[in-house]
C-alpha positions as CSV (number, residue, x, y, z in Angstrom):
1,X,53.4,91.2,73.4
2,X,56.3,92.9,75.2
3,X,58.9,94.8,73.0
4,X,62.3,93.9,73.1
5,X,64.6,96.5,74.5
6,X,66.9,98.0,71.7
7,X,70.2,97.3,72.6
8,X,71.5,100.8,72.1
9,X,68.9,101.5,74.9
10,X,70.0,98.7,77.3
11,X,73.7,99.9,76.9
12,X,73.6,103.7,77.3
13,X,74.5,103.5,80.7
14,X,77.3,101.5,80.1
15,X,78.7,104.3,78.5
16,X,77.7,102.3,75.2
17,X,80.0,99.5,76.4
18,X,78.2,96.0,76.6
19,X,81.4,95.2,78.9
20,X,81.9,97.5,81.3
21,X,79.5,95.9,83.8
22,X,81.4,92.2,83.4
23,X,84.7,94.2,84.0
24,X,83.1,95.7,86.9
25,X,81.6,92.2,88.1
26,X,85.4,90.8,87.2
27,X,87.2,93.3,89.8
28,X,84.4,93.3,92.7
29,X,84.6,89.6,93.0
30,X,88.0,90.1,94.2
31,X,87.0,92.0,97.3
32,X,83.4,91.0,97.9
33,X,82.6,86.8,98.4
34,X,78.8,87.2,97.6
35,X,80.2,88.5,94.2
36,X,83.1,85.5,94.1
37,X,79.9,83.1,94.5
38,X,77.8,84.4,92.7
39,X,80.0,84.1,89.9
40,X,81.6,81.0,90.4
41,X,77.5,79.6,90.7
42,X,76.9,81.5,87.2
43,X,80.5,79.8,85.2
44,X,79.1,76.3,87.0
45,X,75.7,76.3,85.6
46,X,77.5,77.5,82.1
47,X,79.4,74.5,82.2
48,X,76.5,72.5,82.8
49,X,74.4,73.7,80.0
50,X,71.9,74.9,82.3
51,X,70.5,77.4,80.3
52,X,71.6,79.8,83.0
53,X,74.4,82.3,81.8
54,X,75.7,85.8,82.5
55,X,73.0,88.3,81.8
56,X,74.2,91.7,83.3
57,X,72.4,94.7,83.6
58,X,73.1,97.8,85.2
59,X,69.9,100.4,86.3
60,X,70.3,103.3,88.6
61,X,67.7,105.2,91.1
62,X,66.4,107.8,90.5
63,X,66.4,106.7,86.9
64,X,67.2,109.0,83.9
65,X,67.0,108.4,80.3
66,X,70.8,108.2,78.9
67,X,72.5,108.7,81.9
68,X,76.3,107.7,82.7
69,X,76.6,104.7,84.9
70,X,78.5,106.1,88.3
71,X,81.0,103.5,87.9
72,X,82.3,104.8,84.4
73,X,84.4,107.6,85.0
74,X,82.5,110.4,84.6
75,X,82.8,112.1,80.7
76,X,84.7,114.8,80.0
77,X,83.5,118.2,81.7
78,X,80.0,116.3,82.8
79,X,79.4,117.0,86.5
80,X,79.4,113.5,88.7
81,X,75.8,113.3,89.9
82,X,75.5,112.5,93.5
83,X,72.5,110.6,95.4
84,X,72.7,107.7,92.9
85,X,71.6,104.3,93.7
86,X,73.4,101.7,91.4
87,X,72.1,98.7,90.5
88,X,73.2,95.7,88.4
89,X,70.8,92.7,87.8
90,X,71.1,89.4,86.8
91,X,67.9,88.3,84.6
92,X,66.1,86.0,83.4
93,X,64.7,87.9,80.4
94,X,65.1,90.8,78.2
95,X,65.6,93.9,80.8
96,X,65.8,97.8,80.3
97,X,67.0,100.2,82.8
98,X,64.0,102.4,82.9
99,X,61.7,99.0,84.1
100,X,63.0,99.8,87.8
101,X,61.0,102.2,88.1
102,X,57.9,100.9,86.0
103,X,56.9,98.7,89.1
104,X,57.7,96.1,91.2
105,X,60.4,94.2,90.9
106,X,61.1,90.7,92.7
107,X,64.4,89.5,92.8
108,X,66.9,87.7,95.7
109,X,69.6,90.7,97.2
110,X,73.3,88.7,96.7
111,X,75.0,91.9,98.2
112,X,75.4,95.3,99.0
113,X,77.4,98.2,100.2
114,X,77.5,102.4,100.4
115,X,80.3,103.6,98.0
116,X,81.7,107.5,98.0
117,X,82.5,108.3,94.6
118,X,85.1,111.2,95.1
119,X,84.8,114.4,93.6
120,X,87.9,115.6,90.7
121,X,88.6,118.1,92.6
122,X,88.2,120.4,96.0
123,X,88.2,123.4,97.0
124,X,89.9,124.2,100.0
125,X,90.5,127.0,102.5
126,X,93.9,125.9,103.8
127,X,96.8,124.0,102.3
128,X,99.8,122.7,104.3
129,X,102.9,121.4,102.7
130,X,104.2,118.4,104.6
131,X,107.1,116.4,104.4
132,X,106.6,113.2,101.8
133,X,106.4,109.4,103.1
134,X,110.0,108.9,103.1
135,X,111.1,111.0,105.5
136,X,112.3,109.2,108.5
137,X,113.8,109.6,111.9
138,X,117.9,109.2,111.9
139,X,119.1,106.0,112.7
140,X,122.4,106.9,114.7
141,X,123.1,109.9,116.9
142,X,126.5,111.0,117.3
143,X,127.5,112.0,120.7
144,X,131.6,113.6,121.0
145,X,132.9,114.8,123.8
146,X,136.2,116.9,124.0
147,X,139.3,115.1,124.0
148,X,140.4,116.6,127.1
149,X,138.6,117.1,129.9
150,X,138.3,120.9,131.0
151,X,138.9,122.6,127.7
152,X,136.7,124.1,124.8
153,X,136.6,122.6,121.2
154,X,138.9,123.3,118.6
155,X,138.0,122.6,114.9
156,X,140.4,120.1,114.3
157,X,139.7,118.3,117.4
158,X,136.4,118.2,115.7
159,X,137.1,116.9,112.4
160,X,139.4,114.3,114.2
161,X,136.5,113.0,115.7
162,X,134.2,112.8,112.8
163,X,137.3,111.3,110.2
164,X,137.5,108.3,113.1
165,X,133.5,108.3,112.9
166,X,133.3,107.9,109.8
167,X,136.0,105.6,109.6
168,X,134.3,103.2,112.2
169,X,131.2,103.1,110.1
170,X,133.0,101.6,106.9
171,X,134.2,99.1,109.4
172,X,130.9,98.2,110.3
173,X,129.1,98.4,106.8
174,X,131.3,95.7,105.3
175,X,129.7,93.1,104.2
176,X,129.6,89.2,104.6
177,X,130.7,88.4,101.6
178,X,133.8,90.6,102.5
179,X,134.4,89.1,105.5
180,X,135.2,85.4,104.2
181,X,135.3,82.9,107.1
182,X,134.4,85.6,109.6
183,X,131.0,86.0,108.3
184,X,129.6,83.4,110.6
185,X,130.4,85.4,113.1
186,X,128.6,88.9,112.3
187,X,126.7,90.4,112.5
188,X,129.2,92.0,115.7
189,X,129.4,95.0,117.1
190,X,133.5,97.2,117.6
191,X,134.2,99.1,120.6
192,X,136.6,100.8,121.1
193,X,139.0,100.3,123.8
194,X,141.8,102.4,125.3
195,X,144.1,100.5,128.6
196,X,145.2,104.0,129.6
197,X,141.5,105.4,129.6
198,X,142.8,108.0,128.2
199,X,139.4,108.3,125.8
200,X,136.2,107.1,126.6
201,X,136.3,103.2,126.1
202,X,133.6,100.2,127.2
203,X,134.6,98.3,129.9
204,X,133.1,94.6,130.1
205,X,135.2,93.6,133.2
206,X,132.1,94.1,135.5
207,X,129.8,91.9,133.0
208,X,132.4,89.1,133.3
């Protein structure tokens, strides 16, 4: 007569937790189909009345008595043990973790992948401080040249050209709600233009 596993047994993996290895079924369904069918198979034959429900298990190679499941986080100042092969079974019967490795074991394979668990923390020889995500490239360049020809910058010529800068640029940052009627027309773009060319001005006569 086989002895039914004690269900403090069966659990101790699970960190104690008879859930964790339905919440870890719930999320892996999202991102791997076998798991999404063999799910959907499982709440179907449910439904039916079957007989056939969700009977979880979870077993890991090489197998030790009382072990952490790698999938919990690990507990507090326990080292993560590496090499582990993690297993979780769906059975048809009573089932305790430490019958993987009693014998054989037959069963259908619904999926499987290799899974780095990474480490709290690293030691490193070399650190570099970088600039964050949001730093970006500028978006405008501004390019002045002197107002007249020939001779140096002066400061206020300068700040004249930035205060006109920076009053073009409200121009252009108004928005369409501003505008009225005009907003079916923008977005546009302002040139400046000067009939004497006595500053540097676009000229769309050739275009025309």
């Amino acid at each position: 007569m086989r002895s039914r596993p004690n269900r403090l047994t069966r659990w101790s993996t699970q960190g104690g937790d008879p859930l964790a290895v339905v919440t870890w079924l719930e999320r892996g369904q999202r991102a791997r189909e076998p798991l999404a069918r063999l799910s959907a198979l499982l709440r179907g034959a449910e439904v039916l009345r079957t007989g056939e429900r969700l009977r979880l298990a979870v077993a890991q190679l090489p197998h030790e008595a009382g072990a952490r499941w790698v999938d919990l986080p690990p507990a507090a100042d326990a080292p993560l043990p590496h090499g582990r092969l993690s297993l979780v079974l769906q059975t048809l019967a009573s089932f305790a973790p430490e019958q993987v490795e009693g014998g054989p074991l037959h069963g259908l394979l619904v999926d499987e992948w290799v899974e780095v668990v990474p480490s709290r923390e690293e030691t490193t020889a070399i650190a570099f401080q970088t600039d964050p995500p949001n730093a970006c490239a500028p978006q405008a360049v501004l390019l002045a040249v002197p107002p007249v020809i020939g001779q140096p910058w002066t400061g206020a010529d300068l700040a004249r050209v930035l205060t006109e800068t920076l009053d073009l640029a409200r121009l252009r940052a108004v928005d369409a709600e501003s505008l009225g009627e005009l907003g079916q027309y923008m977005p546009a773009l302002y040139f400046g233009f000067n009939a004497a060319d006595g500053a540097v001005s676009t000229d769309f006569a050739p275009l025309s």
